[in-house]
C-alpha positions as CSV (number, residue, x, y, z in Angstrom):
1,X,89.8,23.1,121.0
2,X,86.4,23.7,123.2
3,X,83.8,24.9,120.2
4,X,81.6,27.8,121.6
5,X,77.9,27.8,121.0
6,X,75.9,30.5,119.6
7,X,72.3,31.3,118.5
8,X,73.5,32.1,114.9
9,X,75.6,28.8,114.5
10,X,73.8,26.6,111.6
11,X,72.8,23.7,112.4
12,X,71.9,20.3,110.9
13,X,68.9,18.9,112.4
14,X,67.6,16.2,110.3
15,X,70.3,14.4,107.9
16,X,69.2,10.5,106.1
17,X,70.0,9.0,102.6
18,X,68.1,6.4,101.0
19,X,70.8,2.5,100.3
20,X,72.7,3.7,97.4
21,X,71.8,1.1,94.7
22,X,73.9,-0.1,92.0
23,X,74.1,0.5,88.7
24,X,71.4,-1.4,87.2
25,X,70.6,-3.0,90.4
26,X,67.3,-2.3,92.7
27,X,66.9,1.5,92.3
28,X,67.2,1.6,88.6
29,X,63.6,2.0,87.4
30,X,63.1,4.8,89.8
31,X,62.3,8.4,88.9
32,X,65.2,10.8,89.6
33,X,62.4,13.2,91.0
34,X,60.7,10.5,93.3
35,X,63.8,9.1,93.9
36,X,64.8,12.4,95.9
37,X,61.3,13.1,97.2
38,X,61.8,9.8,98.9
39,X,65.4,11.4,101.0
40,X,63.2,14.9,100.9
41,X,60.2,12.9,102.8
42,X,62.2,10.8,104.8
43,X,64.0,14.1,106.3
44,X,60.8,16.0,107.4
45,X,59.2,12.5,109.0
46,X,62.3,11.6,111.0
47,X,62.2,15.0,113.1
48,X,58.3,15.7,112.6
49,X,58.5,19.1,110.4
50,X,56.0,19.6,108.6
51,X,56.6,20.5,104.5
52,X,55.4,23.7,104.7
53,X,58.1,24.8,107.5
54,X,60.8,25.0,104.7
55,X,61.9,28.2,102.8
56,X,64.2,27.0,100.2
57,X,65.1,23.8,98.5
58,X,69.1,23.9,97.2
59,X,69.4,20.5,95.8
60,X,72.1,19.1,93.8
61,X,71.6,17.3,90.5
62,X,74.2,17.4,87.4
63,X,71.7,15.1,85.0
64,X,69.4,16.6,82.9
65,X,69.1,13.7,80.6
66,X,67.4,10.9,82.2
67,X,64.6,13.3,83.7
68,X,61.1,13.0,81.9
69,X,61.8,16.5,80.6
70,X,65.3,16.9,79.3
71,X,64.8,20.2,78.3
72,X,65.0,22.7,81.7
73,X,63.3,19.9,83.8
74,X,63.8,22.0,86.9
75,X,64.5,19.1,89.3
76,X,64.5,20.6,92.3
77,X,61.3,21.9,91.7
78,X,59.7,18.7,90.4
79,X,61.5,16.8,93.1
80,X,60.0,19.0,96.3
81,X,56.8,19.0,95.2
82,X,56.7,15.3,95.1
83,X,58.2,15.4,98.5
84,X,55.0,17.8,99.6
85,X,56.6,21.1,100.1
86,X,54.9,23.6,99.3
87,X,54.9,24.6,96.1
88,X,55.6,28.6,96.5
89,X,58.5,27.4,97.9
90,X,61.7,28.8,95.6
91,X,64.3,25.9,94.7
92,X,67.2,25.8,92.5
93,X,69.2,22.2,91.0
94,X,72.9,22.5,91.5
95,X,75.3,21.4,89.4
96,X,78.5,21.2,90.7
97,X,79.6,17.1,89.9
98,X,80.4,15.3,92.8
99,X,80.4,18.3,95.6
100,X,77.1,19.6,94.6
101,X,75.1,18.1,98.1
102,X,78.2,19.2,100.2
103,X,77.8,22.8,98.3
104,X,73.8,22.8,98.6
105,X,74.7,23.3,102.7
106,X,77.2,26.1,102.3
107,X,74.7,28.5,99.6
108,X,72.0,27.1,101.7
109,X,73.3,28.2,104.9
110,X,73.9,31.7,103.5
111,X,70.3,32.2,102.2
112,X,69.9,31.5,106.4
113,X,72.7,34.2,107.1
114,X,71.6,36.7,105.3
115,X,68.1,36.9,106.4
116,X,66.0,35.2,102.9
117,X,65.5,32.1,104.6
118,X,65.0,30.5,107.9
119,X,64.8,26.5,107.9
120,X,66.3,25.0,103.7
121,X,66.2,21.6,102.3
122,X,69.6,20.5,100.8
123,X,71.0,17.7,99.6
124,X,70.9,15.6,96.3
125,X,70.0,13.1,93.5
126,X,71.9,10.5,91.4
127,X,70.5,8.0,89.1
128,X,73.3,6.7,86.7
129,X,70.9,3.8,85.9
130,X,68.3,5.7,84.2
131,X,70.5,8.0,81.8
132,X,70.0,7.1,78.7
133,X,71.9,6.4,75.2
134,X,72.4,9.6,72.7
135,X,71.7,10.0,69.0
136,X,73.7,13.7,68.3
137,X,74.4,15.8,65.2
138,X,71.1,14.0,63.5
139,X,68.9,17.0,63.7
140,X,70.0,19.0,60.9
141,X,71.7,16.2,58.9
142,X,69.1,13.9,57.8
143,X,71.3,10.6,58.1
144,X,69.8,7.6,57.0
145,X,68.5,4.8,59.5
146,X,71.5,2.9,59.2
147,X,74.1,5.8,59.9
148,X,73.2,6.8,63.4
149,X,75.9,6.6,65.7
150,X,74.6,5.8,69.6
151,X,76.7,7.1,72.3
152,X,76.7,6.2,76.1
153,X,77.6,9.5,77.8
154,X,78.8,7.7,80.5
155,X,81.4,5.7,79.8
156,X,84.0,6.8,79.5
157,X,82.9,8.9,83.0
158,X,84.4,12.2,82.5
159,X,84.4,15.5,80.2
160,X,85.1,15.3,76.3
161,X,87.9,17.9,76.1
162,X,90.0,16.5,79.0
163,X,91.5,13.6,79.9
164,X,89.1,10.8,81.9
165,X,89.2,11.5,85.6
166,X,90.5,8.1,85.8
167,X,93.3,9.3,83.9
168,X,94.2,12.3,85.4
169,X,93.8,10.7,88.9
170,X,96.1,8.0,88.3
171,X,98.8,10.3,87.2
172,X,98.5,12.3,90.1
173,X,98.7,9.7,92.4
174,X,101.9,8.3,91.0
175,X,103.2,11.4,91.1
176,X,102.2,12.0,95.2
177,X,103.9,8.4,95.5
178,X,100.6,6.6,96.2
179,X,101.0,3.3,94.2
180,X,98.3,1.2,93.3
181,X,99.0,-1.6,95.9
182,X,98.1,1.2,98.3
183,X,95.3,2.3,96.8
184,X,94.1,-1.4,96.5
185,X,94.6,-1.8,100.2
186,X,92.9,1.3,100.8
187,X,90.0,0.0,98.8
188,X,89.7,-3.3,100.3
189,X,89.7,-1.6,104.3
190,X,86.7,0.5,102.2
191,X,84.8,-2.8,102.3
192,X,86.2,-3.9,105.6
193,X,85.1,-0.7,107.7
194,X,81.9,-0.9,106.0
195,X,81.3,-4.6,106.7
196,X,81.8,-3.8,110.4
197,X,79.5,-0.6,110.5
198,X,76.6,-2.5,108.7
199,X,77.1,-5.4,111.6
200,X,76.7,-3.2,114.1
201,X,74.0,-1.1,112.7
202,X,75.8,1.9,112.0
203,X,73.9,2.8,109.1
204,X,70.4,2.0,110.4
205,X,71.0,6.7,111.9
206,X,71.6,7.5,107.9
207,X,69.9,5.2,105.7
208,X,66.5,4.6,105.5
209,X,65.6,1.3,104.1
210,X,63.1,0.9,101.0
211,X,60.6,-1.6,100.3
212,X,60.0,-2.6,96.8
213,X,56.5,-4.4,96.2
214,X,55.6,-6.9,92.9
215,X,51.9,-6.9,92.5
216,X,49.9,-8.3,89.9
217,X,47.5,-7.6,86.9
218,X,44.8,-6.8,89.6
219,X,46.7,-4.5,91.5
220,X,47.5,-7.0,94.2
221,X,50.4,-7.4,96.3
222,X,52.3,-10.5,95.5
223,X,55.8,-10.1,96.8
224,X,57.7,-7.3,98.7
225,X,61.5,-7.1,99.5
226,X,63.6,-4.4,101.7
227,X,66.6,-3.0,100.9
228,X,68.4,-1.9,103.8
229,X,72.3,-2.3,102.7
230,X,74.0,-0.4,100.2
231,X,74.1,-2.2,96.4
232,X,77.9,-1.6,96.5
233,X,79.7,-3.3,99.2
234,X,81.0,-6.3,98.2
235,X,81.9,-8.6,101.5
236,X,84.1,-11.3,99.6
237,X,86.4,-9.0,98.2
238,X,89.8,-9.8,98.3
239,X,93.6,-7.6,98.1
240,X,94.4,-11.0,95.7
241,X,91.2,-9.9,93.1
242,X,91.6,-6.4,93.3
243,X,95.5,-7.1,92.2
244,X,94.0,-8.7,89.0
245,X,92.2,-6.1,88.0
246,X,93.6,-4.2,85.1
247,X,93.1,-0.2,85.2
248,X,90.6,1.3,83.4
249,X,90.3,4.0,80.5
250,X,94.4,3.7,80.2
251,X,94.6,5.1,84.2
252,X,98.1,4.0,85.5
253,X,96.2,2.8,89.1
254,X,92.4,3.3,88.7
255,X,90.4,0.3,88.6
256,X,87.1,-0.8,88.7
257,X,88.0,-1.9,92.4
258,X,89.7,0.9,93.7
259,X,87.3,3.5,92.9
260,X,83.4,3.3,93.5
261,X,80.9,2.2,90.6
262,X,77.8,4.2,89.5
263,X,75.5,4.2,91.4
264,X,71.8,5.4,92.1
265,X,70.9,7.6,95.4
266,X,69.7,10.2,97.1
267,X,70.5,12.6,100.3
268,X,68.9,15.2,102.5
269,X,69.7,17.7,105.0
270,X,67.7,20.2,106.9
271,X,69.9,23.2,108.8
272,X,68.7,26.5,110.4
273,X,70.4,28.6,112.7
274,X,70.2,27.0,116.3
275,X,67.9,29.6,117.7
276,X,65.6,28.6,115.0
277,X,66.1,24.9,116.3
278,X,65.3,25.5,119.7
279,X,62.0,27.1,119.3
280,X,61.3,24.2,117.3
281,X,62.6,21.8,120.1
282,X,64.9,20.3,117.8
283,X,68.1,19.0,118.7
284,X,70.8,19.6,116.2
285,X,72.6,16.8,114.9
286,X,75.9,18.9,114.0
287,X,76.9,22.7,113.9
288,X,78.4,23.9,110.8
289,X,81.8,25.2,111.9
290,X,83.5,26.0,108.3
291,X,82.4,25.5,104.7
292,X,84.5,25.6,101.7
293,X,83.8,25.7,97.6
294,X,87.3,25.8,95.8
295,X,88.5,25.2,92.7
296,X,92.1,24.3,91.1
297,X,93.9,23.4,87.8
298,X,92.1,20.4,85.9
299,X,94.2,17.8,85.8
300,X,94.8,17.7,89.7
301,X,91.7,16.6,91.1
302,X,92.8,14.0,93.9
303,X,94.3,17.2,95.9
304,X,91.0,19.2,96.5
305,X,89.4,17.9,98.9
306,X,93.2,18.1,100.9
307,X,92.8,22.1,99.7
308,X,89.4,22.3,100.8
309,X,89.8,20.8,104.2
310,X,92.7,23.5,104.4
311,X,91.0,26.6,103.8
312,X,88.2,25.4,106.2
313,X,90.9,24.9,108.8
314,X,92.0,28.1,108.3
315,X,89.1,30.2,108.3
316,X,87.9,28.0,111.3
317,X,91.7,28.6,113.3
318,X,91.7,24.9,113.8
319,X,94.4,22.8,113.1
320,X,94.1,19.1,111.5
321,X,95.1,17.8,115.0
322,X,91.7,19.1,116.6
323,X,89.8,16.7,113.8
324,X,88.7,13.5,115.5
325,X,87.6,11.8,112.4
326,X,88.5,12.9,108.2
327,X,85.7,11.6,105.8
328,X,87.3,12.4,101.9
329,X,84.7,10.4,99.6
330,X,86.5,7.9,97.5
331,X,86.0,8.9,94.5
332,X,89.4,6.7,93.7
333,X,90.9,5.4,96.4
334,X,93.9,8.0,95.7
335,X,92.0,10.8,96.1
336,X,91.8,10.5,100.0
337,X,95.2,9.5,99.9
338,X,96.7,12.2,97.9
339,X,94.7,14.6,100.4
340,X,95.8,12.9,103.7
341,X,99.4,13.0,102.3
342,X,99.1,16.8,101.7
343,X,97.4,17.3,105.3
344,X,100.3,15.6,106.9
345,X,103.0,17.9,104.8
346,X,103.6,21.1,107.9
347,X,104.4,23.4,104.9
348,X,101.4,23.0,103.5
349,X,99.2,23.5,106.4
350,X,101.1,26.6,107.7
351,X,101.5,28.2,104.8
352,X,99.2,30.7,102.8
353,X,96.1,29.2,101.1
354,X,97.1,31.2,97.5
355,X,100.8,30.1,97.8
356,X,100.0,26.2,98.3
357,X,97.4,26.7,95.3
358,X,100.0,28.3,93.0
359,X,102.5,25.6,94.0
360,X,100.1,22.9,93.4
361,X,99.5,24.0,89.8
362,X,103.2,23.9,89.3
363,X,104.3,20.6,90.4
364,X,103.0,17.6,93.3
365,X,103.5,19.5,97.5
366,X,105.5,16.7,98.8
367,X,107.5,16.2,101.9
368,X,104.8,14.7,103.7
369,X,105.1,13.6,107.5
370,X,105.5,9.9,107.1
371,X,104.0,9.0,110.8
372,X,101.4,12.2,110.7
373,X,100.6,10.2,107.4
374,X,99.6,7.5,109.1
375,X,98.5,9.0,111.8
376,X,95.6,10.5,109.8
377,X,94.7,7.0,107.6
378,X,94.2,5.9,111.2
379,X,91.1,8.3,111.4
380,X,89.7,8.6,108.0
381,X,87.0,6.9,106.6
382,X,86.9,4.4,109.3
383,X,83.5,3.5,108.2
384,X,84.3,2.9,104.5
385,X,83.3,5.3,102.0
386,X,82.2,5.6,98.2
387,X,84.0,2.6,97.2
388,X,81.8,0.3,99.4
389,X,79.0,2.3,99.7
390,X,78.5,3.9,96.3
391,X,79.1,7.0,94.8
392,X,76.0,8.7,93.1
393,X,78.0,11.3,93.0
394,X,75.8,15.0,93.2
395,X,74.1,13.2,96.1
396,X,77.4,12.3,97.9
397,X,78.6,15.5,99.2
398,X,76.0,14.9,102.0
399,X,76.5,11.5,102.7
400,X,80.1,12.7,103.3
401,X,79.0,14.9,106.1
402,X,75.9,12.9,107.6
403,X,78.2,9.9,108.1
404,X,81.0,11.7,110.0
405,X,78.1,13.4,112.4
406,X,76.7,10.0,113.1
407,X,80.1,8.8,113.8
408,X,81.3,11.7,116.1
409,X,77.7,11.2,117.9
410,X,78.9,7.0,118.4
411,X,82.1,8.1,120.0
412,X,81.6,11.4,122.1
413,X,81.5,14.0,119.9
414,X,84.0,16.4,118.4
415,X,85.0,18.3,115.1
416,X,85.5,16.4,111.9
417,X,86.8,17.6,108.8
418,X,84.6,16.6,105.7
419,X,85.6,17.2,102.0
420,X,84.8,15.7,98.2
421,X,86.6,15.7,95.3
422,X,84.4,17.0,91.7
423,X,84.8,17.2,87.9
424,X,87.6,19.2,86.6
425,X,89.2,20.1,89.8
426,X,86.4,21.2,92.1
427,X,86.2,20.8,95.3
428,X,83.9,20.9,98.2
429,X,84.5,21.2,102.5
430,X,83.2,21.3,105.8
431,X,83.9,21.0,109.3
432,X,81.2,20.2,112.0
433,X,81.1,19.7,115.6
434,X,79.2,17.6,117.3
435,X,78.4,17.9,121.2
């Protein structure tokens, strides 16, 4: 379907990311605010606007702990006015797991429609490798030195009164019959796509590279290395070493090799309306066509991003078949799976949004369209995703979107469906056209 142009369409114009590093690996003794000041920066420089042009920052962050100030550390304030913007611009951080960058364009892009703001900075920041160890409950108790108990908040990844995500995700793929030697040749065609892409310098229109300099007592520069490849991508892995890895956290197909690591990164995106863009003399890198926020039971997590993509398609009139490309961030390898098998089931695409949700709830939507299935692994994520590239996950969302634009833009434009799976069920989606 032809996509008409308007003046009030939003637009992307500027979308870049730093390499995703990880956990522990080159971006670990970074700041979380410089850290996204550094995307923020790199966002206004590529298209030459200056900080001052933007309105709002929405920015997503779901970390409070590793921040210099734990206690309301207001990081998207902190983190734009390292980036230069000015500082009576209003911001809010945005906590919404995994699809808070994808989200940060959808509230953003309604501060635009409704007349608060004109040009907004969204996006996001992750740095797993900077959160710290806990010491809880000792306030008030007065425990001797040798009775504190240290906790990792991060492992096991996932919420104290549920299940880990792992958990949850494995049982749902098992019961959407994705098995784990699918999701492990899922995971290593992740690494495969990605390998490719990096060759051809695919990344190069996202990712801006960083230089890290060593310099001595005097202040002197002694060394300096770049880092323009993300941490994560591991080019010797193999369907035999995945197999061997057992799941994690008591999943039934999750491993460390089928889903992504933690990882350290940020993202940024700058939309407007497309008037807006032209009397800047900007060219828009993507037009918003449909976002979606959504939200389901718990437990079911790897189906979101499938409902997501779904209500977008609906509110847009499109159908899956107009989608040139699907980019669902592997959060596990079976959540894009799981989704791709629900957006090949007809029943599911035709009928109502609130019926499929209620049905969902109950029991797994199956009856998928073996060859649509196919069909539709045939155009998703065929530059890899989270589990080469990394998943610091409230900066994601936007990587989600940026990398499918820069794709349609390599191969003639088009619509692409977007969408990312978050904590307890959340999910985020989007499709954009690009000319």
């Amino acid at each position: 379907m032809t996509f008409r142009k308007s003046k009030d369409d939003l637009v992307c114009v500027s979308a870049v990311r730093t390499p995703f590093g990880r956990f522990g690996g080159s971006l670990r003794d970074i700041d979380i605010y410089e850290l996204g000041a550094i995307a923020m920066r790199n966002a206004m420089e590529r298209i030459k606007l200056g900080p001052g042009m933007i309105d709002e920052v929405w920015w997503g962050n779901g970390d409070t702990t590793n921040t210099k100030d734990p206690y309301t550390p207001v990081v998207a304030r902190q983190t734009m006015l390292k980036a230069g913007i000015s500082p009576e611009t209003p911001s809010i951080a945005y906590d919404q797991a995994c699809t808070s960058a994808m989200s940060t364009v959808k509230y953003g892009g309604r501060s635009i429609l409704v007349g608060d703001a004109e040009v907004v900075m969204t996006g996001g920041s992750t740095s797993f490798s900077t959160v710290p160890f806990l010491l809880r409950g000792i306030r008030w108790e007065g425990k001797r030195h040798s009775s504190f108990l240290v906790e990792d908040p991060i492992i096991p990844l996932g919420y104290k009164d549920y299940a880990p995500v792992a958990v949850d995700s494995g049982d749902v793929a098992v019961e959407y019959g994705v098995s784990r030697e699918e999701q492990d040749e899922f995971a290593l065609a992740s690494h495969v796509h990605y390998g490719k892409a990096w060759q051809r310098g695919f990344f190069k229109r996202e990712m801006v590279p960083m230089t890290f300099e060593k310099k001595d007592r005097k202040g002197n520069v002694v060394s300096s290395k770049s880092l323009d490849i993300d941490e994560q991508y591991r080019p010797d892995v193999t369907l035999e070493g995945l197999a061997r890895l057992k799941p994690v956290f008591g999943s039934k197909t999750c491993t460390a090799g089928n889903a992504p690591g933690m990882n350290d990164g940020a993202t940024a995106q700058i939309i407007m309306k497309r008037e807006k863009a032209e009397k800047l003399g900007l060219e828009p890198l993507y037009t918003i066509v449909a976002t979606a926020a959504i939200a389901l039971q718990p437990r079911i997590m790897p189906v979101s991003p499938g409902f997501a993509i779904k209500k977008c398609l609906d509110d847009a009139r499109l159908t899956i078949d107009d989608m040139k490309f699907i980019e669902i961030n592997e959060a596990f390898a079976c959540v894009p799976l799981v989704s791709c098998k629900l957006l090949s089931n007809e029943r599911f695409l035709k009928s109502g949004y609130g019926e499929m949700v209620k049905e969902a709830s109950a029991a797994p939507i199956l009856d998928n369209d073996g060859q649509k299935y196919l069909a539709l692994k045939q155009r998703l994520n065929v530059n890899g995703s989270a589990i080469a590239v990394g998943h610091p996950n409230t900066a994601s969302g936007a990587r989600v979107m940026m990398t499918a634009a820069y794709n349609l833009k390599e191969n003639g434009g088009g619509y692409a469906a977007c969408a990312i799976c978050g904590g307890l069920t959340q999910g985020a989606g989007s499709i954009i056209w690009v000319e």
